[in-house]
C-alpha angles and dihedrals in degrees: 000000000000122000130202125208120243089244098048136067120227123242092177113181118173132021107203124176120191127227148158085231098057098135094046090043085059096044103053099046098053090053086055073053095257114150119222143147147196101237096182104042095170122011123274092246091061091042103112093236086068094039092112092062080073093226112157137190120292082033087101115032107167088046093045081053094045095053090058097049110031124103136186121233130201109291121169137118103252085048108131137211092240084060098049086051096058097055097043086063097053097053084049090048086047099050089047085054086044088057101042098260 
């Protein structure tokens, strides 16, 4: 989890979790009516605007990984606990389901 130093204020943008189940993630919260999202699809290196740096795949390995794995919660400032909560609810329910449970 994130943490914030007792001097500083939080602009938290985004609250990302990383899996090997990321598209199934996804999917299954949006249909409990979740929204989430995958910001970074492919790594910045391999993006065409960055293309002259002549970076190519395998370059960056742990980016390359991230951007297969990561996921993008609800973030947002009216969200609510019971909110949270609720999503919350539904991850736990999907890794249970994940481990046969």
């Amino acid at each position: 989890l994130p943490r914030v130093d007792p001097f500083a204020k939080h602009i938290f943008h985004l609250f990302c979790v990383e899996t090997t189940h990321r598209d199934s993630l996804m999917k299954y919260l949006r249909e409990e009516g979740i929204g989430c999202g995958v910001y970074y699809p492919l790594s910045i290196h391999l993006q065409p605007a960055y293309a002259f740096l002549n970076y190519g795949k395998s370059s960056f390995p742990m980016s390359e990984r991230a951007s297969l794995r990561i996921l993008a919660l609800p973030m947002f400032p009216q969200l609510q606990d019971a909110q949270v909560k609720f999503v919350i609810e539904k991850i736990n329910l999907f890794t249970r389901k994940l481990a046969g449970g």
